[in-house]
Backbone of each chain as nested JSON, in Angstrom:
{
  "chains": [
    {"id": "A", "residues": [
      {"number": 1, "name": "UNK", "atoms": {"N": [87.883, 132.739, 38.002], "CA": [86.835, 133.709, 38.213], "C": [85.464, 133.005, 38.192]}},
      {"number": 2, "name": "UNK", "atoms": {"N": [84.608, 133.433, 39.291], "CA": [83.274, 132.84, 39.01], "C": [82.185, 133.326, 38.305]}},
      {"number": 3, "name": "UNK", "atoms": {"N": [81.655, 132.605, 37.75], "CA": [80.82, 133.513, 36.64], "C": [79.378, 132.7, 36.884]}},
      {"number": 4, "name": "UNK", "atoms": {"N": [78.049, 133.376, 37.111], "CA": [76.655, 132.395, 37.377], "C": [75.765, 133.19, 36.124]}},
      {"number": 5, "name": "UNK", "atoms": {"N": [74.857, 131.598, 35.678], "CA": [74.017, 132.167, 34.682], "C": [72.601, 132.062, 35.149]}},
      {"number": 6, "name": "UNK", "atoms": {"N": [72.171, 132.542, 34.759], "CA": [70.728, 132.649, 35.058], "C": [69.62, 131.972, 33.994]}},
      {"number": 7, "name": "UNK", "atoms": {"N": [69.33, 131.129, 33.73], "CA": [68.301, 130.582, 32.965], "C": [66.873, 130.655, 32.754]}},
      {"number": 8, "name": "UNK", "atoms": {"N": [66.188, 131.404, 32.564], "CA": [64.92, 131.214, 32.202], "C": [63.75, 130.905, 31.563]}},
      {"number": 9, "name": "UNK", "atoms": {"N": [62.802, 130.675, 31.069], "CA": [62.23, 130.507, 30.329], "C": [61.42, 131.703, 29.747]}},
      {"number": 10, "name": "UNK", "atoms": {"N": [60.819, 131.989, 28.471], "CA": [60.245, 133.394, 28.213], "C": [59.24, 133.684, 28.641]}},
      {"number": 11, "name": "UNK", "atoms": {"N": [58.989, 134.435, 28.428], "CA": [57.162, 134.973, 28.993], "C": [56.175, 134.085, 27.761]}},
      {"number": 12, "name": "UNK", "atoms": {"N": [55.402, 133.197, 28.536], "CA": [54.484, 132.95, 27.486], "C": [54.793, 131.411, 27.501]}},
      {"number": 13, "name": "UNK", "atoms": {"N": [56.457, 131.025, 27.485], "CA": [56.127, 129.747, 27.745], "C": [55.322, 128.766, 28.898]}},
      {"number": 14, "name": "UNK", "atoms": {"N": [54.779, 128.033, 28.806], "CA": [54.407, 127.115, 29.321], "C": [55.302, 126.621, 30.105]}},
      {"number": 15, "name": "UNK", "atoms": {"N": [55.226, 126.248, 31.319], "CA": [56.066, 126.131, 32.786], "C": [55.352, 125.018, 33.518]}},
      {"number": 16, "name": "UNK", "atoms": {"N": [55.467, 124.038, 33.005], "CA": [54.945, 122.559, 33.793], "C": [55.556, 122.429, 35.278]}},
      {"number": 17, "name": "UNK", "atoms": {"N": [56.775, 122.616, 35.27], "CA": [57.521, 122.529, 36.728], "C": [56.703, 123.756, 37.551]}},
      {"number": 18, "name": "UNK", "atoms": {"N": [57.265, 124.8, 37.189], "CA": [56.562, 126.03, 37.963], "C": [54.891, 126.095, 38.475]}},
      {"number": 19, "name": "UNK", "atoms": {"N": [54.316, 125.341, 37.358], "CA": [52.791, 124.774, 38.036], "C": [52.848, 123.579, 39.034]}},
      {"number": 20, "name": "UNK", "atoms": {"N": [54.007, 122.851, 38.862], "CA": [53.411, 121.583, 39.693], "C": [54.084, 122.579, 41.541]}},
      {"number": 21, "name": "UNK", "atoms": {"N": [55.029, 123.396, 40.947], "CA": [55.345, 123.677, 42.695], "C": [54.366, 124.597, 43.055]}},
      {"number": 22, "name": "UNK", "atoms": {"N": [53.807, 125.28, 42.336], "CA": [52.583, 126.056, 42.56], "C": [51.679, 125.842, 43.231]}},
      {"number": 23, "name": "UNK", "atoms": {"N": [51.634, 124.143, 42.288], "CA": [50.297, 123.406, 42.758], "C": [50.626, 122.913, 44.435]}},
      {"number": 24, "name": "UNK", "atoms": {"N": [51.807, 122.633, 44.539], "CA": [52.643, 121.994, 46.147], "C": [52.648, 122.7, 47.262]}},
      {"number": 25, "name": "UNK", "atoms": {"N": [52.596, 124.301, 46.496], "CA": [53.021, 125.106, 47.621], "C": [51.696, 125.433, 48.235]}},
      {"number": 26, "name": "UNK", "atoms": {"N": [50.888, 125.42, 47.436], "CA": [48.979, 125.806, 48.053], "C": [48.349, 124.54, 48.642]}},
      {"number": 27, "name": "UNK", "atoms": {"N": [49.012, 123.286, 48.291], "CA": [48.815, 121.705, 48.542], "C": [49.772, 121.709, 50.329]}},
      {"number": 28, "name": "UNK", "atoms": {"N": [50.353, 122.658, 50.369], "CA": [51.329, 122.565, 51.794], "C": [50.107, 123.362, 53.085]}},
      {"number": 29, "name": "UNK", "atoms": {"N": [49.725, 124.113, 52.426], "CA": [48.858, 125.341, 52.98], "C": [49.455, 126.869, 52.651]}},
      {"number": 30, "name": "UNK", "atoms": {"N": [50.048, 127.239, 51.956], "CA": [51.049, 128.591, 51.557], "C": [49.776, 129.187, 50.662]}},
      {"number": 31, "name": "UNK", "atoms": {"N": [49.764, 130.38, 51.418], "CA": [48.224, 131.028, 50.208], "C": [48.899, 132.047, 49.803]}},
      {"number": 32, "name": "UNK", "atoms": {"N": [48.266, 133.187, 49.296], "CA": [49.387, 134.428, 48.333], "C": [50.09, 134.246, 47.554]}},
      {"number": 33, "name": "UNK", "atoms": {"N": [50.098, 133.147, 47.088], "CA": [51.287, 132.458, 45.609], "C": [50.787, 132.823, 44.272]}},
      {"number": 34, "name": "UNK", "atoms": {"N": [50.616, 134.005, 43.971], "CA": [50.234, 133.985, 42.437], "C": [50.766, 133.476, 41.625]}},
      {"number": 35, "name": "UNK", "atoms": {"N": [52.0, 133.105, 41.339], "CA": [52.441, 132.716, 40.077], "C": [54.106, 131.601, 41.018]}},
      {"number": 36, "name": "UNK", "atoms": {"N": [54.806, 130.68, 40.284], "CA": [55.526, 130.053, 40.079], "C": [56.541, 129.8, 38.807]}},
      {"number": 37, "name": "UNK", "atoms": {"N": [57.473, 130.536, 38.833], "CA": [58.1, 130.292, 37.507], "C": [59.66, 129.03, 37.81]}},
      {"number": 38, "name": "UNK", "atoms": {"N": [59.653, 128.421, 36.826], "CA": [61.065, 127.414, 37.883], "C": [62.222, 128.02, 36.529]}},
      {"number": 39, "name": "UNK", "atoms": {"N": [63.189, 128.073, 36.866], "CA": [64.392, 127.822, 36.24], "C": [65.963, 127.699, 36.502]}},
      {"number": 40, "name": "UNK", "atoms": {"N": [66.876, 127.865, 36.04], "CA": [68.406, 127.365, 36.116], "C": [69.545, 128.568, 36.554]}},
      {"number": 41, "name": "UNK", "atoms": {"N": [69.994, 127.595, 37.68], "CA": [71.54, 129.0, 38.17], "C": [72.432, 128.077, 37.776]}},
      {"number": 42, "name": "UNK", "atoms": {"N": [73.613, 128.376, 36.909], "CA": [74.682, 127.617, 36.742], "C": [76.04, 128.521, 36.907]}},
      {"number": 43, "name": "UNK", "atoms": {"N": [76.63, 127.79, 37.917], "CA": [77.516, 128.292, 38.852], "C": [79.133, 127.739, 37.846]}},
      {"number": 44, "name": "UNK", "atoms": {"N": [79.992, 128.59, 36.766], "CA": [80.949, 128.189, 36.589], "C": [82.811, 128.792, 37.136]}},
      {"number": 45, "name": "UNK", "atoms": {"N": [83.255, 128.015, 37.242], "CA": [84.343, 128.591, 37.786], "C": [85.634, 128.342, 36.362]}},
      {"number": 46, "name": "UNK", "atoms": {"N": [85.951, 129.879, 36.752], "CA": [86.475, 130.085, 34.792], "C": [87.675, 130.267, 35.111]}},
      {"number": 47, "name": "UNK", "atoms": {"N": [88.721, 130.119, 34.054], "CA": [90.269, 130.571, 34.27], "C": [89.838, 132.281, 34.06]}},
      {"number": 48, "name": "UNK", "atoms": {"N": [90.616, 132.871, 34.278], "CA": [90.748, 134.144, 33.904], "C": [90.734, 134.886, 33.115]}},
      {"number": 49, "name": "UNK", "atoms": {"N": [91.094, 134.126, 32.063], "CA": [91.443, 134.168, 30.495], "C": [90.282, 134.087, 29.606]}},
      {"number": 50, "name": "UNK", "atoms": {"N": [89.05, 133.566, 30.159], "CA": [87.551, 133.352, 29.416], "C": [86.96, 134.681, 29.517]}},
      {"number": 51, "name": "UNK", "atoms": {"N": [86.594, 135.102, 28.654], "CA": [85.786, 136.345, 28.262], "C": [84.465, 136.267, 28.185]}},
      {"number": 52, "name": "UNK", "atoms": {"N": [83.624, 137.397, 27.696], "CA": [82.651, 137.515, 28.146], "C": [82.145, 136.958, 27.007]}},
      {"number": 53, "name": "UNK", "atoms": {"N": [82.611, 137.125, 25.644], "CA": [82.218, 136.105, 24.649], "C": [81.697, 134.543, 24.663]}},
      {"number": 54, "name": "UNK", "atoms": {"N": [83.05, 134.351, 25.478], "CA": [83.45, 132.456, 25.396], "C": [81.933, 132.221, 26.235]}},
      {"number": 55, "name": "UNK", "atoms": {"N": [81.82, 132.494, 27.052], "CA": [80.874, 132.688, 28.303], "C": [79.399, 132.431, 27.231]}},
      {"number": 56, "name": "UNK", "atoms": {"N": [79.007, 133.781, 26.752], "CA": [77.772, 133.648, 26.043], "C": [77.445, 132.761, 25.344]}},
      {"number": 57, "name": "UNK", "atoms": {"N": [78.8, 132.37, 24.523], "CA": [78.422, 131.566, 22.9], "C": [78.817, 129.88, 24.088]}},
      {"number": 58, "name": "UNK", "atoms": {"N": [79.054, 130.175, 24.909], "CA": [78.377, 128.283, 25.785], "C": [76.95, 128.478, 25.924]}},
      {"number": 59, "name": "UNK", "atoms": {"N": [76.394, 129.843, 26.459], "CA": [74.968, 129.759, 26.644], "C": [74.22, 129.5, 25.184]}},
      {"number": 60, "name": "UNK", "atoms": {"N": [74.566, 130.283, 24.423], "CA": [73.988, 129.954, 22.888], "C": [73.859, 128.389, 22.622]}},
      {"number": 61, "name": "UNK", "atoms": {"N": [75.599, 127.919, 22.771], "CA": [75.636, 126.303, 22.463], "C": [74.892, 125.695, 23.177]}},
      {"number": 62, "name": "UNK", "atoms": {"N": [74.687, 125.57, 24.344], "CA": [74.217, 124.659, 25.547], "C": [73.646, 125.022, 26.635]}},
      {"number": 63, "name": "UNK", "atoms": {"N": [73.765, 125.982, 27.151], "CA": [73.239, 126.214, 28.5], "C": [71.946, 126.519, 28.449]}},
      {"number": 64, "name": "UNK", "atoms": {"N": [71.928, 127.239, 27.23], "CA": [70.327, 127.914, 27.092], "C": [69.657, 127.556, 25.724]}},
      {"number": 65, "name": "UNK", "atoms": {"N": [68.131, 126.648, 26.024], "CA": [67.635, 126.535, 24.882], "C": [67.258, 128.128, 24.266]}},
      {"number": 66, "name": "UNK", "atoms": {"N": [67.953, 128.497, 23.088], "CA": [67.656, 129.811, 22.663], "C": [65.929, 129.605, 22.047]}},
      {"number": 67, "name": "UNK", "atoms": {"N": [65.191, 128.573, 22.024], "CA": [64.039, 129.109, 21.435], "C": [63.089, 129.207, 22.694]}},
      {"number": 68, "name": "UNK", "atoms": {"N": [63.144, 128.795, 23.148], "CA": [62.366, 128.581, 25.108], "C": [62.916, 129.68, 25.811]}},
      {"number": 69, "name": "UNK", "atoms": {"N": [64.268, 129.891, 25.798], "CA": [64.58, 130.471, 27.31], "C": [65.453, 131.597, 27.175]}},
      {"number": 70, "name": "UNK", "atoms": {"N": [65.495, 132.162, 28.404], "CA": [66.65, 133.599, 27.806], "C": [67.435, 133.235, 28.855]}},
      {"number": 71, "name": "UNK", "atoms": {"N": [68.717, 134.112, 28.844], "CA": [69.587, 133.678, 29.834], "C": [70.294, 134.911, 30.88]}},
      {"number": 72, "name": "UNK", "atoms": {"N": [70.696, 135.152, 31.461], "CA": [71.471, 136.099, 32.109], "C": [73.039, 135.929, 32.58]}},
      {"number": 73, "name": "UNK", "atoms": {"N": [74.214, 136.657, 32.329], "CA": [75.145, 136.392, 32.783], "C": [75.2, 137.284, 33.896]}},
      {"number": 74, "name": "UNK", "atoms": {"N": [76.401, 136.74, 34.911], "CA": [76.602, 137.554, 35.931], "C": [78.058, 137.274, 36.665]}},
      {"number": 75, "name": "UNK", "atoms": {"N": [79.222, 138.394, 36.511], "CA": [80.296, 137.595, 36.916], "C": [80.222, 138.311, 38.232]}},
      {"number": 76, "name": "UNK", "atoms": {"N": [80.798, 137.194, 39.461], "CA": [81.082, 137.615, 40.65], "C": [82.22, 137.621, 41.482]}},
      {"number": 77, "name": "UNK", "atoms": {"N": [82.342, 138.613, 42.112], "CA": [83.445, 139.141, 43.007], "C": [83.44, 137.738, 44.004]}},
      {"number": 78, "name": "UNK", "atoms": {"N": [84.925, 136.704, 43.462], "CA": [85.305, 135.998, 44.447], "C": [84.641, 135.352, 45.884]}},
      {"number": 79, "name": "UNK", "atoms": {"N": [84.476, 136.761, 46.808], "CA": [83.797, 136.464, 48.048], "C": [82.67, 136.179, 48.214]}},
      {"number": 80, "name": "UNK", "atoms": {"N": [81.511, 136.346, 46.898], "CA": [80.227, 136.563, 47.281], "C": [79.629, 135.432, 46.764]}},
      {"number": 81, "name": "UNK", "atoms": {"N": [79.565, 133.981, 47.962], "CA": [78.912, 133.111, 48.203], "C": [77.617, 132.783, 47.349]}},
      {"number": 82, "name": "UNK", "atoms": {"N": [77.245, 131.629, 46.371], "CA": [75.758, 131.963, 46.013], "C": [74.733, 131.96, 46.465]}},
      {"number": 83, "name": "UNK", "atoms": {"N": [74.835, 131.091, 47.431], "CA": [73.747, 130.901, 48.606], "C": [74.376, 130.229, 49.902]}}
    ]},
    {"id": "B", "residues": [
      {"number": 1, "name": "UNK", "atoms": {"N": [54.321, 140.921, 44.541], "CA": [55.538, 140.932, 45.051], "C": [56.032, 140.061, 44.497]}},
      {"number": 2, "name": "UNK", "atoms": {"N": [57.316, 140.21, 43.593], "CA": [58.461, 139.218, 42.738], "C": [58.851, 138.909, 43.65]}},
      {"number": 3, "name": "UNK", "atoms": {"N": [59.484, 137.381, 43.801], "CA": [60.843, 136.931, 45.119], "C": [61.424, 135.917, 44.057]}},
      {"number": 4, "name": "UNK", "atoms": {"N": [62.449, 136.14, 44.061], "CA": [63.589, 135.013, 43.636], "C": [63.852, 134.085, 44.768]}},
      {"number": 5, "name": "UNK", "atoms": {"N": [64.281, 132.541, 44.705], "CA": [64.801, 131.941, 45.432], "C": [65.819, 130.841, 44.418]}},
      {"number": 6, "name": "UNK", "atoms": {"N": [66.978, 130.904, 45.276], "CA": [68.281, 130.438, 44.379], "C": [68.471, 129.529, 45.347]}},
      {"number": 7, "name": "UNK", "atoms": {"N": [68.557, 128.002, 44.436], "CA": [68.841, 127.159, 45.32], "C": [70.339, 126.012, 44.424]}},
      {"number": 8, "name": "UNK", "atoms": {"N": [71.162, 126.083, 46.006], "CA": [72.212, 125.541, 44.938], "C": [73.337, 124.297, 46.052]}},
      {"number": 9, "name": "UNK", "atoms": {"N": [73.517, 123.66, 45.747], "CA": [73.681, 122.552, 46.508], "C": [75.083, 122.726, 47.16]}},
      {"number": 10, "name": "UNK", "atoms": {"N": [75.113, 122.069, 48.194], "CA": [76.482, 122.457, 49.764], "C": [77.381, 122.075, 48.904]}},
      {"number": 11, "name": "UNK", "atoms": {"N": [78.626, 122.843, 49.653], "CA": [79.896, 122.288, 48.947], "C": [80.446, 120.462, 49.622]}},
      {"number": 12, "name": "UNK", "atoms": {"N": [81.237, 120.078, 48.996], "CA": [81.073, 119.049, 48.831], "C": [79.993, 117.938, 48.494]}},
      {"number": 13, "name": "UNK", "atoms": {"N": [78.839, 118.4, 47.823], "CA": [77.923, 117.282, 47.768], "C": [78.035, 117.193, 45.928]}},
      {"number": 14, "name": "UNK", "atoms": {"N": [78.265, 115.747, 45.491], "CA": [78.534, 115.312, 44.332], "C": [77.08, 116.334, 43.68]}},
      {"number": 15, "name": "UNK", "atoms": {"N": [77.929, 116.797, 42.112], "CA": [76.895, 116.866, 41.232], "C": [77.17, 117.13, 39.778]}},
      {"number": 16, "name": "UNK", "atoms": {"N": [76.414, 115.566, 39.772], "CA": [76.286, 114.758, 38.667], "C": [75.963, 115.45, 37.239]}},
      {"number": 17, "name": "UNK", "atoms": {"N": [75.049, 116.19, 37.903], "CA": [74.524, 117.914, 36.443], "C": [75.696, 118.188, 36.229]}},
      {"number": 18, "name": "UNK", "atoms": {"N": [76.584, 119.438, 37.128], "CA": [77.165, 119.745, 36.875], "C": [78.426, 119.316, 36.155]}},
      {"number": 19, "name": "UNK", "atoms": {"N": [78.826, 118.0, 36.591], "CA": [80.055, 117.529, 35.521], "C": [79.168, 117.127, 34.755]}},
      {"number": 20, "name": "UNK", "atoms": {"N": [78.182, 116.799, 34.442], "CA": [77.419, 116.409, 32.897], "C": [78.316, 117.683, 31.667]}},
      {"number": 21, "name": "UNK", "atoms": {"N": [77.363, 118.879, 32.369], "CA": [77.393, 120.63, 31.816], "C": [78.847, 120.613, 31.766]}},
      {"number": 22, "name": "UNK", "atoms": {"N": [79.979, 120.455, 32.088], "CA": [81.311, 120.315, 32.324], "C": [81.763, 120.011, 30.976]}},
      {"number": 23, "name": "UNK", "atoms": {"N": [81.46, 118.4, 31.103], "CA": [81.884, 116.843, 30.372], "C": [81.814, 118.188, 28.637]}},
      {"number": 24, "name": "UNK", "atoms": {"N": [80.437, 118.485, 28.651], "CA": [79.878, 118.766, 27.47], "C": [80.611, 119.829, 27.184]}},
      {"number": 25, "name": "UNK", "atoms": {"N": [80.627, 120.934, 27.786], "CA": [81.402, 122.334, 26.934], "C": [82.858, 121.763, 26.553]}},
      {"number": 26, "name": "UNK", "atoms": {"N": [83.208, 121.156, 27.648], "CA": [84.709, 120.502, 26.643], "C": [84.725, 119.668, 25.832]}},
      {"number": 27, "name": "UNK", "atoms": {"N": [83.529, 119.115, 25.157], "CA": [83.368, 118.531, 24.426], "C": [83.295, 119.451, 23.219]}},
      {"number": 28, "name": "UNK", "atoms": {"N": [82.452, 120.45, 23.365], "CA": [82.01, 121.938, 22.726], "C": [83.168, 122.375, 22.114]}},
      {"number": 29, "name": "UNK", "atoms": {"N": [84.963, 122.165, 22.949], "CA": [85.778, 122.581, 22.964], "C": [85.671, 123.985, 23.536]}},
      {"number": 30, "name": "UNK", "atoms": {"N": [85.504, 124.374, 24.362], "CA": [85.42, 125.489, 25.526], "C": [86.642, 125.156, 26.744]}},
      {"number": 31, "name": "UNK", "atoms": {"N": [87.581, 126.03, 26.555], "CA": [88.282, 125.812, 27.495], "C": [88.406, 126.657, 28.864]}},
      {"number": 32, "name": "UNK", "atoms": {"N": [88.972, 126.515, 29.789], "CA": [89.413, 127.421, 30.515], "C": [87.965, 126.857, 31.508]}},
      {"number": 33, "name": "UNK", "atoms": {"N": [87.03, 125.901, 31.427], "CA": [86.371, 126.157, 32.511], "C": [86.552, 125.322, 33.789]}},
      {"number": 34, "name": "UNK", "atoms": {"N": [86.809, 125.157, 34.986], "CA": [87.396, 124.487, 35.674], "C": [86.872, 124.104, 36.495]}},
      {"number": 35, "name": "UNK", "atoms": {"N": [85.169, 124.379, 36.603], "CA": [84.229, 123.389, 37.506], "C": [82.722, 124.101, 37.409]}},
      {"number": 36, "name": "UNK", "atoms": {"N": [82.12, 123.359, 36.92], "CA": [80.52, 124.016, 36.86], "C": [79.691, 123.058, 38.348]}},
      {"number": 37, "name": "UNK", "atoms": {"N": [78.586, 124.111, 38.958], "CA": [77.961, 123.522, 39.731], "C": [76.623, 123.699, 38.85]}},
      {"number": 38, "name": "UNK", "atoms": {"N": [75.59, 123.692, 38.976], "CA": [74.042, 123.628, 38.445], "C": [73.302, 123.789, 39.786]}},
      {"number": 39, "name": "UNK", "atoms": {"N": [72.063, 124.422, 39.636], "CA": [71.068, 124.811, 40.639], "C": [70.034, 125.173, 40.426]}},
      {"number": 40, "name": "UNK", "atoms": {"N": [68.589, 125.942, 40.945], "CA": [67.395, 125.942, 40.456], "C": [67.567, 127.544, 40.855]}},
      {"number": 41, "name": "UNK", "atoms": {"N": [66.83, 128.069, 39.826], "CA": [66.488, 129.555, 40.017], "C": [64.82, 129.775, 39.891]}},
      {"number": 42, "name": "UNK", "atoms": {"N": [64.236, 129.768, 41.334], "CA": [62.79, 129.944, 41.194], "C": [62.293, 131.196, 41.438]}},
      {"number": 43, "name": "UNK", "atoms": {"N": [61.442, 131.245, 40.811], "CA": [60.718, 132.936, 40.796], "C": [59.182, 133.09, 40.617]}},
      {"number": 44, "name": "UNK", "atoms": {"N": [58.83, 133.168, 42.143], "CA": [57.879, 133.088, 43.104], "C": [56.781, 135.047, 43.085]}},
      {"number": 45, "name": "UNK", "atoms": {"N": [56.225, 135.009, 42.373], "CA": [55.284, 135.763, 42.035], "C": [54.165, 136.129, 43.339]}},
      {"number": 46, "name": "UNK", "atoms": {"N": [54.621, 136.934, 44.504], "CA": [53.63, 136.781, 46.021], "C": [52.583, 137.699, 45.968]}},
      {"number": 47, "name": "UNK", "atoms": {"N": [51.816, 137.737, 46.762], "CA": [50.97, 138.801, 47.092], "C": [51.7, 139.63, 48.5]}},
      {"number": 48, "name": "UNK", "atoms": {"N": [51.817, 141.162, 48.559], "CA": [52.219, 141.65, 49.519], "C": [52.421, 141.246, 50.834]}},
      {"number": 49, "name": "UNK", "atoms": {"N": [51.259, 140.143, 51.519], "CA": [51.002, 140.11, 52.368], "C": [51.871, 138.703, 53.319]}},
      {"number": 50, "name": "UNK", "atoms": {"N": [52.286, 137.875, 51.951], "CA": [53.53, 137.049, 52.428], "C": [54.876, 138.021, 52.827]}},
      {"number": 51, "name": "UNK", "atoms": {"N": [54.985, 137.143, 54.128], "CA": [56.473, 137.671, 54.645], "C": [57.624, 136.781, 54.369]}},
      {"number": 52, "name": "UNK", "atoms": {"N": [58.52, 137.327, 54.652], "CA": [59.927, 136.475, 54.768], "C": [59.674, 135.049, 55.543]}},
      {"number": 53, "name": "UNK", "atoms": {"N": [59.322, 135.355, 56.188], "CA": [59.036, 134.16, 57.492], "C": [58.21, 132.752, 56.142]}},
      {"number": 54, "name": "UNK", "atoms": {"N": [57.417, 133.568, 55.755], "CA": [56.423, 132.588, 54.921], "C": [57.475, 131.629, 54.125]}},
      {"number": 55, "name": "UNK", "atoms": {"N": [57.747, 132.655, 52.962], "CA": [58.972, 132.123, 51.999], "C": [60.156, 131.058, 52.277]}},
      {"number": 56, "name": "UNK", "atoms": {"N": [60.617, 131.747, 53.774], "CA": [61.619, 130.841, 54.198], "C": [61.132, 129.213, 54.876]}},
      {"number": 57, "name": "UNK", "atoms": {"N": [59.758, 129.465, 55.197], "CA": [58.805, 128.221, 55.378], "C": [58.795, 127.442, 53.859]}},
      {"number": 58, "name": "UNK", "atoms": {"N": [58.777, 128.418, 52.847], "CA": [58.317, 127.341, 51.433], "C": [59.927, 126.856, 51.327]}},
      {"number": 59, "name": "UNK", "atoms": {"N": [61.024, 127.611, 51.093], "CA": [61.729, 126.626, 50.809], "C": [62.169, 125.522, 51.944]}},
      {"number": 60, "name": "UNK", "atoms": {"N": [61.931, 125.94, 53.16], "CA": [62.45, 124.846, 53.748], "C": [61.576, 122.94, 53.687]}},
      {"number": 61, "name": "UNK", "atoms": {"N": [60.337, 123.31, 53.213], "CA": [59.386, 122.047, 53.243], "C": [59.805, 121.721, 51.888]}},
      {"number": 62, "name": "UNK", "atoms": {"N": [59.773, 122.685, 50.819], "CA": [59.197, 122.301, 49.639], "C": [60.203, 122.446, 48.406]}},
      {"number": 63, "name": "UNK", "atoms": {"N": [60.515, 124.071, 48.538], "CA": [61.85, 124.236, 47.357], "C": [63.149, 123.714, 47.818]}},
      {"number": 64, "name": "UNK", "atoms": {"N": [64.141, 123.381, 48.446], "CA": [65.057, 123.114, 48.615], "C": [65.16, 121.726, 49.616]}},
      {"number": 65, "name": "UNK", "atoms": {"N": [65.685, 121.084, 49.112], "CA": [66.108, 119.924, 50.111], "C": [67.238, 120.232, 51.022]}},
      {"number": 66, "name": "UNK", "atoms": {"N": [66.953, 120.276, 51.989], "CA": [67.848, 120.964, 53.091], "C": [68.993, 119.954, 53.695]}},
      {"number": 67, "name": "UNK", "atoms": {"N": [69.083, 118.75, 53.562], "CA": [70.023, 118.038, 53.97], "C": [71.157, 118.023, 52.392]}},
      {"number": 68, "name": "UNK", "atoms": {"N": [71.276, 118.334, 51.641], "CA": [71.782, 118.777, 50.644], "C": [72.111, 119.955, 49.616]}},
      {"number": 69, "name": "UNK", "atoms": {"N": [71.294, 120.797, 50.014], "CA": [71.21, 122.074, 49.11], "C": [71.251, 123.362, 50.099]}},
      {"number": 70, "name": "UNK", "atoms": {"N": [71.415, 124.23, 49.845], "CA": [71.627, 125.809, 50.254], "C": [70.208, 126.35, 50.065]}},
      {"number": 71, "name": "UNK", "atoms": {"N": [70.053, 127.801, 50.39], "CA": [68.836, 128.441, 49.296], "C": [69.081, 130.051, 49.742]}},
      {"number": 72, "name": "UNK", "atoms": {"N": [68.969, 130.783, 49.303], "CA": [68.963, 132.265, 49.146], "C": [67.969, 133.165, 48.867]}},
      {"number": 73, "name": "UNK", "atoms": {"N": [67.205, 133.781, 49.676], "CA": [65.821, 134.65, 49.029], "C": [66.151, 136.113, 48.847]}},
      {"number": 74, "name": "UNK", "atoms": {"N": [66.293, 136.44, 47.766], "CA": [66.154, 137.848, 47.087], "C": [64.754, 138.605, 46.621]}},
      {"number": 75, "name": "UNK", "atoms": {"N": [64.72, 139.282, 47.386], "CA": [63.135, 140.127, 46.845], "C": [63.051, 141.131, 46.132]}},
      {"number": 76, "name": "UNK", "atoms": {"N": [62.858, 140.93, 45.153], "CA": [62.996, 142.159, 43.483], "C": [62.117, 143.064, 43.715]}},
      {"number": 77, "name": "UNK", "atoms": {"N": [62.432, 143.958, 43.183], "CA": [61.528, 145.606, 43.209], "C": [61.02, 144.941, 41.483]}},
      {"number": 78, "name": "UNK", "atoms": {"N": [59.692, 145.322, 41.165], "CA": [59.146, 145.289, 40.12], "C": [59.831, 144.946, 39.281]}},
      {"number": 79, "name": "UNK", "atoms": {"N": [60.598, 146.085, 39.142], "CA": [61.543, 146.8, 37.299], "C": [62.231, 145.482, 37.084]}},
      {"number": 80, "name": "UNK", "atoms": {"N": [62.892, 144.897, 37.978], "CA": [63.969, 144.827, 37.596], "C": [63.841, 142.756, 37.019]}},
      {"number": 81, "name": "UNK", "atoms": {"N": [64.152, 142.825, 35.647], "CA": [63.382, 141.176, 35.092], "C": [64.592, 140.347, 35.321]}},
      {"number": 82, "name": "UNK", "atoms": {"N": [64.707, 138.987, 35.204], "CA": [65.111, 138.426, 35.92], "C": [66.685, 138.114, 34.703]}},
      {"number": 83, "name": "UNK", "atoms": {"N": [65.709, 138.12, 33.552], "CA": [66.809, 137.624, 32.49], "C": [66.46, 138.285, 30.762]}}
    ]}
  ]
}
């Protein structure tokens, strides 16, 4: 089963990446860019048998710095490509 | 105007993140997971007046490396937060 997380950082943190593409995308000529936030899709492919638990408490362990960032789970229907 | 852009690399192209993120949860002792990919989840803060056309201009120069990576643009209604 495929399961994607969503990584973010909180409101308030400080976003060095998200400024420098900010800074790139107005440096390209792209105007209307108010804001830039960057963060993480992690695409896992699970036995069947992993729950929605096992899932979280990896984001707790590792996927997600819990003091920086929040995370999102999202399991998906087989067919639906991530990009 | 919120826009998400999910960028996540072609199939078959090695990634090195992802068996990192792999290597580690089974290290974690996490079982059952049977292939992680990794990717960027950016979230692009517009002014109304950017179109699709625009966006799909930023990732093609700037967010996504196109001889290697995918990308996907989702455009959020306000409410709805990312994580």
């Amino acid at each position: 089963m495929k399961t994607r997380v969503y990584v973010t950082l909180k409101n308030g943190v400080l976003d060095p990446q998200g400024k420098a593409i900010h800074h790139a995308l107005e440096g390209l000529g792209f105007s209307g860019v108010n804001d830039v936030r960057a963060g993480k899709l992690i695409e896992l492919d699970l036995a069947d048998n992993v729950g929605d638990a096992d899932v979280e408490a990896m984001c707790r362990k590792l996927l997600a710095n819990m003091v920086i960032e929040n995370f999102r789970i999202e399991r998906v229907a087989d067919a639906a490509p991530a990009a």
